[in-house]
Structure formats: structure tokens, C-alpha cells
TORMAR-657774 format. One line per field, with one value per residue (C-alpha): residue number from 0; residue in one letter; x, y, z. Coordinates in Angstrom, 3 decimals, always signed. Layout:
<pts>
n (NUM:...);
res (A:...);
c1 (X:...);
c2 (Y:...);
c3 (Z:...);
</pts>
This chain:
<pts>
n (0:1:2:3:4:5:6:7:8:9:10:11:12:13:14:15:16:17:18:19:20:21:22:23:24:25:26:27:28:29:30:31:32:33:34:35:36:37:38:39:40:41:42:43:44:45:46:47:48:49:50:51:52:53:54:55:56:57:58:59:60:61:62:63:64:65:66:67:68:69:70:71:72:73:74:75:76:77:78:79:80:81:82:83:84:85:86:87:88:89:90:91:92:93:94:95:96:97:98:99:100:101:102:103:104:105:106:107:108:109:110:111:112:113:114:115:116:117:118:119:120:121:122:123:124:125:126:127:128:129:130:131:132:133:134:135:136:137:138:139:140:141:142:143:144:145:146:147:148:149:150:151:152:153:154:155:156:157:158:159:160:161:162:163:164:165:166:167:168:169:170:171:172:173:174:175:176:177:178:179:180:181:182:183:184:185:186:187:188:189:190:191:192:193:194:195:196:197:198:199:200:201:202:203:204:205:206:207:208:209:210:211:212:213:214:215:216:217:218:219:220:221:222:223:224:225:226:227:228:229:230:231:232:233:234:235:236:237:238:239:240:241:242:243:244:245:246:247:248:249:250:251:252:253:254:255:256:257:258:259:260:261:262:263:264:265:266:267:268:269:270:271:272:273:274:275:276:277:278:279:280:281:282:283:284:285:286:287:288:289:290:291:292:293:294:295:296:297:298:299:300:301:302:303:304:305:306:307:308:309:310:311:312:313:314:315:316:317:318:319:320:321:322:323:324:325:326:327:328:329:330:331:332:333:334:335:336:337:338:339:340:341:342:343:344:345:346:347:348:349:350:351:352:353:354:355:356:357:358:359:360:361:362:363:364:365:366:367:368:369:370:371:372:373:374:375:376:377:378:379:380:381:382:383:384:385:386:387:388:389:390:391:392:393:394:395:396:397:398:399:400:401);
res (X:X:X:X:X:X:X:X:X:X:X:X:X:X:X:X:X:X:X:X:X:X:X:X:X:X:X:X:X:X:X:X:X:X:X:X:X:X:X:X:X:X:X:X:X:X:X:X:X:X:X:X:X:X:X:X:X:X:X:X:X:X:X:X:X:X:X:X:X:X:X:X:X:X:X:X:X:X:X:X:X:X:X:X:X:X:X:X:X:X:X:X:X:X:X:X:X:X:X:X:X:X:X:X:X:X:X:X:X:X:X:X:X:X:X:X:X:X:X:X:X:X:X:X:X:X:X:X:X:X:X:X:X:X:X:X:X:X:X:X:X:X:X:X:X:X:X:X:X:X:X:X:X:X:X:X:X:X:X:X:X:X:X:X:X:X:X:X:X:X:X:X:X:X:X:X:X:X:X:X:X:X:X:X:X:X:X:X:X:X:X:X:X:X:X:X:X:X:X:X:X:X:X:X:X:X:X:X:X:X:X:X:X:X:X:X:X:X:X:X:X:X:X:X:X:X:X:X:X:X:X:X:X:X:X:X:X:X:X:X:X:X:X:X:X:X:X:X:X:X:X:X:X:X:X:X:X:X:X:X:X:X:X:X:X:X:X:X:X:X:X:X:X:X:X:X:X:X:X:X:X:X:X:X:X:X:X:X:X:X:X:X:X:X:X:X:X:X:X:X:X:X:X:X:X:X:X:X:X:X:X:X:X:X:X:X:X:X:X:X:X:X:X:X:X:X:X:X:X:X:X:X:X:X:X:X:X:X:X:X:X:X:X:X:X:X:X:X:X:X:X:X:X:X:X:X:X:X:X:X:X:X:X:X:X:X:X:X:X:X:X:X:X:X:X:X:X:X:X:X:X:X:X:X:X:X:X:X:X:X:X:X:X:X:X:X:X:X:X:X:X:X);
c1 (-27.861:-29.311:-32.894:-34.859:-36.715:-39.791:-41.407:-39.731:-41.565:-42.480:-39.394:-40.064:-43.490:-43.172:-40.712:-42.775:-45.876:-43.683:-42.409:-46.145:-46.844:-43.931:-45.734:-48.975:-47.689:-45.765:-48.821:-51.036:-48.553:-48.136:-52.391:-52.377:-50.307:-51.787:-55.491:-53.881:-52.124:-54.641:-56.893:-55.011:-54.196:-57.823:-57.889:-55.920:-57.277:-60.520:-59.085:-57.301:-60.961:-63.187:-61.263:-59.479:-61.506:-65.083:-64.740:-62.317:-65.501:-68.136:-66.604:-64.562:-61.644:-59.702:-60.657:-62.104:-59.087:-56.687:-58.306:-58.025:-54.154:-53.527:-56.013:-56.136:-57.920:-57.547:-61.737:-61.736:-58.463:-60.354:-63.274:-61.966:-59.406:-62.444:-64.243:-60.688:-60.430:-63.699:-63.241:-59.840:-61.718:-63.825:-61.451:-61.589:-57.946:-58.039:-60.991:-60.748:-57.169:-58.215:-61.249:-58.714:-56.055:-58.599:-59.085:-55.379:-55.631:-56.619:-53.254:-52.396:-53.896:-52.544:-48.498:-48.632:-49.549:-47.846:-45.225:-47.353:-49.497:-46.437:-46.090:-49.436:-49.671:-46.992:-47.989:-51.155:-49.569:-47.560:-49.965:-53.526:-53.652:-57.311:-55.751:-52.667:-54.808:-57.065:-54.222:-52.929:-56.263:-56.902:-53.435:-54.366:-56.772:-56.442:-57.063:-54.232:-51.390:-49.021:-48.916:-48.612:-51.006:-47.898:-46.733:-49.941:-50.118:-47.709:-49.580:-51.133:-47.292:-46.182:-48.938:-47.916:-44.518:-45.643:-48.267:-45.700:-43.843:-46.802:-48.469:-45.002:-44.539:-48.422:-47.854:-44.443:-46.089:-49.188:-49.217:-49.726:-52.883:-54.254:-57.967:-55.928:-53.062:-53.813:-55.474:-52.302:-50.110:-51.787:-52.667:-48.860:-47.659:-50.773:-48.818:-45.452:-46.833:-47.778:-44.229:-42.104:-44.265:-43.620:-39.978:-40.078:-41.423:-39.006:-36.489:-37.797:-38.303:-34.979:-33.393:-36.054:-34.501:-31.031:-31.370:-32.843:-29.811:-27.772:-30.148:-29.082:-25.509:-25.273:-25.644:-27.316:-30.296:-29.216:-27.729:-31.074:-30.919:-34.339:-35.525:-38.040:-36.474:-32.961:-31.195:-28.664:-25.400:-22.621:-20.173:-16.757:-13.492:-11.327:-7.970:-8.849:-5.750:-5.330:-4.947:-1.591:+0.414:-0.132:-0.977:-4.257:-7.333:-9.339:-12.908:-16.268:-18.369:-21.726:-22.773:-26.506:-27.700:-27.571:-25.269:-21.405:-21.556:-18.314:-18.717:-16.088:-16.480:-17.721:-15.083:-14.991:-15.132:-19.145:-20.811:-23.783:-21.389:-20.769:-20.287:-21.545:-20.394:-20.951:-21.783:-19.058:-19.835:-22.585:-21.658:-23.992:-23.203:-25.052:-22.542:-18.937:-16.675:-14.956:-11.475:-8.907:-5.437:-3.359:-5.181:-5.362:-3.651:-3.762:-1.217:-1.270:-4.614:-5.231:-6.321:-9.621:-9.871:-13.479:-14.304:-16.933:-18.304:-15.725:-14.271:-11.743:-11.396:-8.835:-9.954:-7.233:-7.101:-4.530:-7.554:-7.640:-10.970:-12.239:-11.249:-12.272:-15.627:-16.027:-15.165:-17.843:-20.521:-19.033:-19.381:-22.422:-24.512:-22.839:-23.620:-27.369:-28.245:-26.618:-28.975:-32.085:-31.302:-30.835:-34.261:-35.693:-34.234:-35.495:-39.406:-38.760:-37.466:-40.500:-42.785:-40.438:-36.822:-34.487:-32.919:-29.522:-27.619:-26.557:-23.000:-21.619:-19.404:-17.669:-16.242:-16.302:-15.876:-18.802:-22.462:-25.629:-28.507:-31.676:-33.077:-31.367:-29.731:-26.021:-23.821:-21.314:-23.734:-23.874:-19.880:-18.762:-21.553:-20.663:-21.878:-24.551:-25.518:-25.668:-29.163:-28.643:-31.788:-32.312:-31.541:-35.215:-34.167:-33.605:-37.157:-36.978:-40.063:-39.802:-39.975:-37.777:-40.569:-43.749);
c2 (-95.147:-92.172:-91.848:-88.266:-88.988:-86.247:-87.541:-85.986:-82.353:-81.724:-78.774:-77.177:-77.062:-75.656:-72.627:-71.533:-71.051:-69.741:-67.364:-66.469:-65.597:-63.633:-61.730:-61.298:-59.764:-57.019:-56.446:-56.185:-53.728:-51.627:-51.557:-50.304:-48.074:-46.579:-46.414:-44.209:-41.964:-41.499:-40.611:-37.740:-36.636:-36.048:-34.206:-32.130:-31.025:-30.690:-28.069:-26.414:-26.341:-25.306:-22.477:-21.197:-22.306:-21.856:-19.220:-16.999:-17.605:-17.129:-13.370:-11.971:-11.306:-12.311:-12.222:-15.521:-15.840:-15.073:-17.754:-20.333:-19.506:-20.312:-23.316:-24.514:-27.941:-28.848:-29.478:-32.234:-33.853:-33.570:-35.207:-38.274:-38.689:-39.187:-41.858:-43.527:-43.469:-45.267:-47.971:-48.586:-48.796:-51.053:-53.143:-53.117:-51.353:-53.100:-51.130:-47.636:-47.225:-48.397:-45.411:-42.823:-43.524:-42.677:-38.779:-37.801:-35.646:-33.167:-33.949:-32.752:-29.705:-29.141:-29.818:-27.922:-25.146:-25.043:-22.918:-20.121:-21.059:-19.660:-17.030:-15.414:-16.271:-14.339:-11.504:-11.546:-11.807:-8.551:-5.853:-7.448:-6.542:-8.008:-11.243:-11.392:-10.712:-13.670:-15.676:-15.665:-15.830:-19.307:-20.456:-19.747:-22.586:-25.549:-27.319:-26.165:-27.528:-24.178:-25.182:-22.773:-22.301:-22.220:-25.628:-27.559:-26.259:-28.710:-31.580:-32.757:-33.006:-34.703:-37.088:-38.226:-39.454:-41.438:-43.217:-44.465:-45.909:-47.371:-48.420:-50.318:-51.484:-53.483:-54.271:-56.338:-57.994:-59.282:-62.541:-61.981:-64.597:-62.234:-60.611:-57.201:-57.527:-55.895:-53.228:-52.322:-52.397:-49.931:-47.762:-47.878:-46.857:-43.847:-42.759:-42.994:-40.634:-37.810:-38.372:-37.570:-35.046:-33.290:-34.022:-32.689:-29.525:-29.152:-29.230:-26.827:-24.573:-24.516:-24.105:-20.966:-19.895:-20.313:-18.629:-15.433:-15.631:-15.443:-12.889:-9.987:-10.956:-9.699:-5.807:-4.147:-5.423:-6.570:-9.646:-12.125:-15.642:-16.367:-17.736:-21.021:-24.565:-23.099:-25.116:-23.435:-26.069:-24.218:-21.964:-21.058:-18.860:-19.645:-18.310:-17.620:-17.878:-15.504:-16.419:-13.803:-15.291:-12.665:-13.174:-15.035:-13.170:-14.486:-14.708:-15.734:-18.323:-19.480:-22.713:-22.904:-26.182:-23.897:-21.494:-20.800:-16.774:-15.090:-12.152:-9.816:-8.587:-4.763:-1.501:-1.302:+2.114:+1.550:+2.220:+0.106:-2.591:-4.921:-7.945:-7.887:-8.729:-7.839:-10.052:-10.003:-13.053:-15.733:-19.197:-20.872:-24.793:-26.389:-26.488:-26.334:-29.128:-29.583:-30.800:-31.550:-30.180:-31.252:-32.024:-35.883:-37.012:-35.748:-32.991:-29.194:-27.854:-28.515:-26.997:-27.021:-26.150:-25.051:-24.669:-23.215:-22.156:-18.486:-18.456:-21.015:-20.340:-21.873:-21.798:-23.094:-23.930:-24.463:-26.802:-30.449:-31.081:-28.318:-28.556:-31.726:-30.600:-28.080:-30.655:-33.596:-30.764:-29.260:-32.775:-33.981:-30.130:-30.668:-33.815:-33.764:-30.485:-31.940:-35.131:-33.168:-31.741:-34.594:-36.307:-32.964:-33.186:-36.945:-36.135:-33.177:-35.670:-37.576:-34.586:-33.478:-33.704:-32.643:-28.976:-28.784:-25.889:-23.926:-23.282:-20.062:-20.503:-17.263:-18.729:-22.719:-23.258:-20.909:-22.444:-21.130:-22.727:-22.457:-23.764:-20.653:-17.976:-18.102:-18.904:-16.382:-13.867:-14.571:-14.941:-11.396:-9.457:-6.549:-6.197:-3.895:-5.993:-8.858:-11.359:-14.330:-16.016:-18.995:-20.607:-21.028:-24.531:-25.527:-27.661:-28.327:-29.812:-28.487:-24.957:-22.729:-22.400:-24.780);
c3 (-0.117:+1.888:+2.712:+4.408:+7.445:+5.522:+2.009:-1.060:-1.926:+1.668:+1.767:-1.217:-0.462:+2.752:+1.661:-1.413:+0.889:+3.673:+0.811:+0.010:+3.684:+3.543:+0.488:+2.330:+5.288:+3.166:+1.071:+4.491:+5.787:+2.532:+2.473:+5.843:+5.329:+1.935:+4.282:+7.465:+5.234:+2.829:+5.554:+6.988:+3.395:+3.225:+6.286:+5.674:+1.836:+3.505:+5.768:+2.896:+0.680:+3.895:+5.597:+2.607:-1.051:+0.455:+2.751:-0.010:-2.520:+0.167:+1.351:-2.156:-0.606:-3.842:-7.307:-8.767:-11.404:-8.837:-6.247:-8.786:-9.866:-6.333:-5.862:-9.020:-9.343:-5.692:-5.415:-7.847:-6.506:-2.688:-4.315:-6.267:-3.227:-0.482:-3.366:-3.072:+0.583:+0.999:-1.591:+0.527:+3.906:+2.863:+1.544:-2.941:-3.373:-6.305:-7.884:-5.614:-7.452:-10.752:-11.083:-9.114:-12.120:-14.568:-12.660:-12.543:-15.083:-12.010:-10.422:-14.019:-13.855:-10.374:-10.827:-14.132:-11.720:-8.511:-9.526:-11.033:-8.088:-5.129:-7.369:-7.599:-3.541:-3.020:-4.624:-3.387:+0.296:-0.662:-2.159:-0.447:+3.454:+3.524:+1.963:+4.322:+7.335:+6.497:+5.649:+9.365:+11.140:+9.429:+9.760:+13.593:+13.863:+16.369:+13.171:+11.017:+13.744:+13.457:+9.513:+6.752:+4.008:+1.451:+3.066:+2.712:-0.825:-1.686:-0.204:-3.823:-5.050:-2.470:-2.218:-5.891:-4.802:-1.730:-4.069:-6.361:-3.493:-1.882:-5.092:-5.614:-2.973:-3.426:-7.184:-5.696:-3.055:-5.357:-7.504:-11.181:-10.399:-7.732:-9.288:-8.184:-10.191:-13.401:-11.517:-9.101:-12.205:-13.850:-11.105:-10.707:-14.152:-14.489:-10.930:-12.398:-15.531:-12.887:-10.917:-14.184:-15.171:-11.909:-11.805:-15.814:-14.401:-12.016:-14.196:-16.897:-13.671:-12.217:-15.833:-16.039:-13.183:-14.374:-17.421:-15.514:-13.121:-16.010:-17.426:-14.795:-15.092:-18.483:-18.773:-21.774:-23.550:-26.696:-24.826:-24.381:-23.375:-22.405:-25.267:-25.462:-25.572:-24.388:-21.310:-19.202:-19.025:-17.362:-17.067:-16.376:-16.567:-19.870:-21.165:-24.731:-26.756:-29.244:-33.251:-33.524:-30.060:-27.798:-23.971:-23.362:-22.140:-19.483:-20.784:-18.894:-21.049:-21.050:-22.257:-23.352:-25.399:-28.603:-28.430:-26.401:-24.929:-24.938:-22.193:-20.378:-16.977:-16.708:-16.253:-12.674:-13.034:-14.009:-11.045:-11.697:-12.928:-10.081:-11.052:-14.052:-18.002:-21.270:-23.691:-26.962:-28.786:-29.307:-31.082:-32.594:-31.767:-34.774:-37.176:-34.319:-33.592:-30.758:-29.971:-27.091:-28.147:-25.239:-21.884:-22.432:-19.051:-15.939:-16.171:-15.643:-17.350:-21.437:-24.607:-26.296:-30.361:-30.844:-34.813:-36.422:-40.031:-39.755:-36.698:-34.360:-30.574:-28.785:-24.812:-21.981:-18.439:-15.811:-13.955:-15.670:-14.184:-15.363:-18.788:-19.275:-17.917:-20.433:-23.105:-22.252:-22.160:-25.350:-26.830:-25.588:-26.824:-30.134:-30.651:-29.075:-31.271:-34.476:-34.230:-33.297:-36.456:-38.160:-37.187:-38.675:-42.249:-42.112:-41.503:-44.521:-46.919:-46.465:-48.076:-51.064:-51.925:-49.025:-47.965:-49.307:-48.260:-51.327:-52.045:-53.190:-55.715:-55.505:-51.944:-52.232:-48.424:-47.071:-47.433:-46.495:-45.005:-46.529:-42.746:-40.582:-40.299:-41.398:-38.465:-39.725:-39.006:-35.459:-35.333:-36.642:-34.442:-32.400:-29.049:-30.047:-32.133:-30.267:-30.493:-28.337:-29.513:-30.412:-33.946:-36.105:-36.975:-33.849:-32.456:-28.697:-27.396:-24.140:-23.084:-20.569:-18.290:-17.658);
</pts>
């Protein structure tokens, strides 16, 4: 028979409140550091509102619509940001975060805008010499630390991601019986809102970007690709293996999240060609299917069988990688656009019978949609007469550009 030198429940008792110290200390540290940052965060929107907001209003050097395209809602967000530094000073995080939450909707108003925000600056930088000139005489100031105005624009975005950390890092290092609790987990969750909203933005912008890149590649303006809810995916060289057995062309393709773009590299004789291509075909995806021929182990390059309503392109690569790149992206566009379309034809059935695409009898295997245009259409198009828009029935709910 063993016996402890301690009473029974002594141990455990001791860790759990060693473990709750443990807590306490983190929070402390994680509140301290949500009060010093917070206070030079206001700082330094304060020097943003004085010496470029007030002054900018004050003298006219900029319109008022142009002044707030750059600003935007940065005011309001240095107003309910000094009502949250104070309720932190004095100690009610608790209740400072929980009325802040309920104001983000001008950190909204702000991210929505940043982008058309460095664009108007820079414009305004380039044709205004009264604007520029003011520009660097504030940037100047003791006050502004050698930091640019287009820098500390950014501050509001920023400021978003460290609060989700922070905030996190508070909400973890509370007890669900603290009065706080509630109050940190929602502050954290209206904070995680803003942060995918910004990161959502981001990505709608860089894919605007894309699709202009790929914009200026293609010569001629029949050939259009910015069009709303269409995502840039990838592209890529292809052998494109002709139906009769002759030698294999090499063919640029762009992938899009509605449509595959068949395009040849310009004469080089063009002088304005460069490197340049002209757009031949445009695929519509909606009704394809996609296939690996050969390619299935690792082995010299593959074969992909793309088929749609008219038309069957067989595409090959010497690069296995690569090939099997183009398939999973193949797949996955296919397969995402088909059930988007899908989910539509669902919500129609519920207000009257459902679309069925007619069938012409004079030619069993060809059907038209009553919902689009006829991918055939698309298929047997010249390149002058080439419309890379994007299909009517197909409903993104996010645009190319915020």
C-alpha cells in the first residue's frame, strides 16, 4: 500500500490554476499589446486626416469627388478608432470592441476602395503639379518620419489583419465564464468578415489584372476576354493533334473558368506583332468533357481528348507535369461550371416546369439550349468573328474587378 506525503486533489488543483495564470499572462500581454499599437495607429490616421484631408478641403487643391476616391471613409474609421482607443485605456476591451464591431461597415467602405483609391492618386500625381507639389511638402514633415502618403494609405488594411490576430489571440486566452467573452468572440468573427472581404478583393483584383495582361496579348478586337464573373486559370503551349494524322501544331491556350482560347502566335513579319497572338477559337466549357488518353504514369508527356457538342481536340505534351496540370484545371472548370449550372435549373424548376433543351429531329445528336447560345456557334467561328464573351447562362456572383 502506497500513501502521498500531499492530500489527494492538491496536484490537480495546483496545475489547473497554474494553467489559468498561464492564461492571464497571455491575455495581459495580447491587451497590451492591442493598447500601444492602437495608439500609434491613431497617430498616424490623425496625421493622414490633418495635413492631407483638412488642409486638401481647406485650400481646393483637388476636386471634392476626387479627394474622396482617394480618402474615402478614412474620417469615420479615425473617429470610431479614437472612441476604441479610450475604452481600451481605461481598461473595458470588452465593450470598446463590441461598439467598434458594430462601425466596420466604414472599414467596408474603405477596402472596397483602395484599389480605385492608388489609382485615382496616381493620376492625380501625374497630370496635377499643384497636387504633386503639396504631396511632397507634407510628406516633408518631422511628423511623417520619411513615410509616403501612398504607404500610410494602406494603414486601414493593414490594421484589419493585425486585429484578427490580436483579437485571437484575447478570445483564446479568455474563459467562456469571463463577462468579456461573448464580446471578444464577436468582435473576432465581425473582424474576420472584413479580413476575407479584403483578401476576396484581392483576388478579384489580381484576376482583373490577369485578364487585361491577357487582354494586350491578343491582337485585334474581336478577341475580348474581359467580361464580368470570368477568372483567368492558366495557360500553356499544346501540340494540337490533328483529326486527318498530319504533324501536330503547336498552339497557345488560354484557360478562363468558361471558356478554352485557341490562339496562334503573330507573322513575325507584323511589325507591331511582337509577341503577340491571334485568337482562332473559343470553347465554350459548359457542355465539354475532358479525358486523359495516355499520360497516366510518369512517362514521356500524355494525351488529352477534349469533347464538345461539334468539335474534339486532342492537345499533347512532351512535359508530364504539365499535362497533368492542364487536366486537373480542365476537370475542376468543367466540373465547377456544370454544377453552377445545375443549382440554376433547380431554383427554375421551383417556378414552372423545367428548361429542356429541344431536340432537332432532323439531326438527333445536336440539341439546342433554350438557356444560351448554341455552343456550336462558338466552335465553327472565324477569327473575325470571334466573341469571347461570356455564356448568358452562366451566373457568377463575383465580378472581374471590385
Amino acid at each position: 500500500m502506497s500513501f502521498s506525503p500531499h492530500p489527494p486533489g492538491l496536484p490537480g488543483c495546483s496545475s489547473i490554476q497554474e494553467q489559468r495564470d498561464r492564461w492571464e499572462r497571455k491575455r495581459s500581454r495580447a491587451a497590451k499589446e492591442l493598447v500601444q499599437t492602437e495608439q500609434h495607429y491613431c497617430q498616424q490616421l490623425e496625421l493622414v486626416t490633418t495635413f492631407f484631408v483638412e488642409i486638401l478641403k481647406a485650400k481646393g487643391t483637388i476636386k471634392e469627388d476626387v479627394r474622396e476616391g482617394i480618402f474615402s471613409s478614412i474620417k469615420s474609421i479615425l473617429s470610431m478608432n479614437q472612441s476604441l482607443l479610450v475604452h481600451l485605456e481605461n481598461g473595458y476591451i470588452g465593450k470598446g470592441l463590441e461598439k467598434f464591431s458594430s462601425h466596420l461597415h466604414h472599414y467596408n467602405t474603405y477596402v472596397d476602395n483602395i484599389y480605385n483609391a492608388n489609382k485615382v492618386l496616381g493620376i492625380q500625381l501625374k497630370k496635377n503639379k499643384a497636387f504633386r507639389r503639396f504631396k511632397k511638402l507634407q510628406e516633408a514633415r518631422p511628423q511623417f518620419n520619411n513615410q509616403k502618403l501612398e504607404d500610410m494609405l494602406q494603414m486601414p488594411v493593414q490594421r484589419i489583419r493585425q486585429y484578427k490576430h490580436l483579437l485571437q489571440d484575447l478570445a483564446a486566452n479568455t474563459s467562456p465564464d469571463h463577462p468579456e467573452f461573448e464580446q471578444l468572440s464577436r468582435a473576432v468573427a465581425a473582424v474576420c468578415e472584413v479580413s476575407q472581404r479584403i483578401q476576396g478583393n484581392a483576388q478579384r483584383h489580381e484576376n482583373h489584372l490577369q485578364l487585361c495582361r491577357v487582354q494586350k496579348l491578343l491582337q485585334g478586337r474581336k478577341t475580348r476576354v474581359l467580361a464580368p464573373g470570368r477568372w483567368f486559370i492558366r495557360e500553356g503551349w499544346l501540340n494540337m493533334v490533328p483529326p486527318k494524322g498530319s504533324e501536330a501544331k503547336p498552339k497557345m491556350f488560354f484557360l478562363f473558368s468558361d471558356l478554352l482560347l485557341e490562339a496562334r502566335r503573330c507573322s513575325p513579319l507584323s511589325l507591331s506583332s511582337g509577341q503577340k497572338f491571334v485568337g482562332q477559337h473559343a470553347y465554350p466549357l459548359q457542355d465539354a468533357a475532358v479525358e486523359k488518353v495516355f499520360g497516366h504514369t510518369r512517362s514521356q508527356g500524355g494525351l488529352l481528348s477534349l469533347t464538345f457538342p461539334n468539335a474534339k481536340l486532342l492537345l499533347m505534351s512532351s512535359n508530364h507535369d504539365d499535362l497533368n496540370d492542364w487536366y486537373q484545371c480542365l476537370s475542376s472548370t468543367i466540373r465547377k461550371l456544370q454544377s453552377k449550372h445545375t443549382v440554376v435549373l433547380q431554383r427554375d424548376e421551383r417556378c414552372g416546369p423545367p428548361l429542356r433543351p429541344a431536340v432537332d429531329h432532323t439531326n438527333p445528336g445536336r440539341k439546342r439550349d433554350l438557356a444560351s447560345v448554341e455552343p456550336s456557334e462558338h466552335v465553327q467561328k472565324s477569327v473575325a468573328e470571334l466573341e469571347c464573351s461570356a455564356p448568358k447562362r452562366t451566373k457568377q456572383s463575383v465580378d472581374a474587378e471590385p
